[in-house]
N, C-alpha and C positions, 0 to 999 in steps of 0.2 A: 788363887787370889785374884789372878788379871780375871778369869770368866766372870767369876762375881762384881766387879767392879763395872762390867759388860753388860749386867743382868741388871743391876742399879742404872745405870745409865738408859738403857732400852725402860725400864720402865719410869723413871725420870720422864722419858721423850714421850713414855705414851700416855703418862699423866697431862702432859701438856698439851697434845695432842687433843687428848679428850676436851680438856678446858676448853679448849679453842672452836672445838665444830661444837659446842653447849652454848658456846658463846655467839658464833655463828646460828646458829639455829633456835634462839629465845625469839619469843614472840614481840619482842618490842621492835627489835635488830630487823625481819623479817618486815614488819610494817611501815619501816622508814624505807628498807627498799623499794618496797612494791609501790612506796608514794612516790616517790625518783624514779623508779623504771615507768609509772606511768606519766607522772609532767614531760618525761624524755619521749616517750610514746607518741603525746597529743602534739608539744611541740614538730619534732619531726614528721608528724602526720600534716601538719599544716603546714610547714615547707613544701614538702612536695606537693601539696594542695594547691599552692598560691605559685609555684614551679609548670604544673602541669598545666594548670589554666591559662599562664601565659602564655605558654607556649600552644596550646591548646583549641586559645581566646577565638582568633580570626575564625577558625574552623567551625566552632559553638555557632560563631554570629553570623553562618550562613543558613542556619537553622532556622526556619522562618516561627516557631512558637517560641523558639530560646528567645530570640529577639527579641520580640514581643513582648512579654513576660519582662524582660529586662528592659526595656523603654516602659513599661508598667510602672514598673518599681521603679523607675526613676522619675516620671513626673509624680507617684506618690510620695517620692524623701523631698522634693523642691515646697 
């Protein structure tokens, strides 16, 4: 009687189990994350973006075309 009640149970667990990775793995579920993993992506890619250029910055602006370029584009936003 106990094995059986073992045997209900184990498959109990693996019915839910299955629920669960069906549920994990629908295409709805799959496309809300890939939209989150990519805002978390672009965001954090633009941190270190705006991170490394500062740090970065003085070094660029001995580049005499980066300069250049960027006093360009600054009297064309005035």
């Amino acid at each position: 009687m106990a094995i059986e009640d073992q045997h209900e149970k184990i498959i109990q667990h693996l019915d839910l189990l299955n629920r669960q990775v069906a549920r994990q793995n629908s295409l709805g579920r799959m496309f809300v994350v890939g939209i989150i993993y990519g805002i978390g992506f672009f965001v954090g890619s633009a941190i270190l973006a705006t991170v490394a250029l500062g740090v970065l910055g003085p070094w660029f602006a001995k580049i005499s075309w980066i300069r250049s370029a960027f006093e360009t584009g600054g009297t064309l936003m005035r």
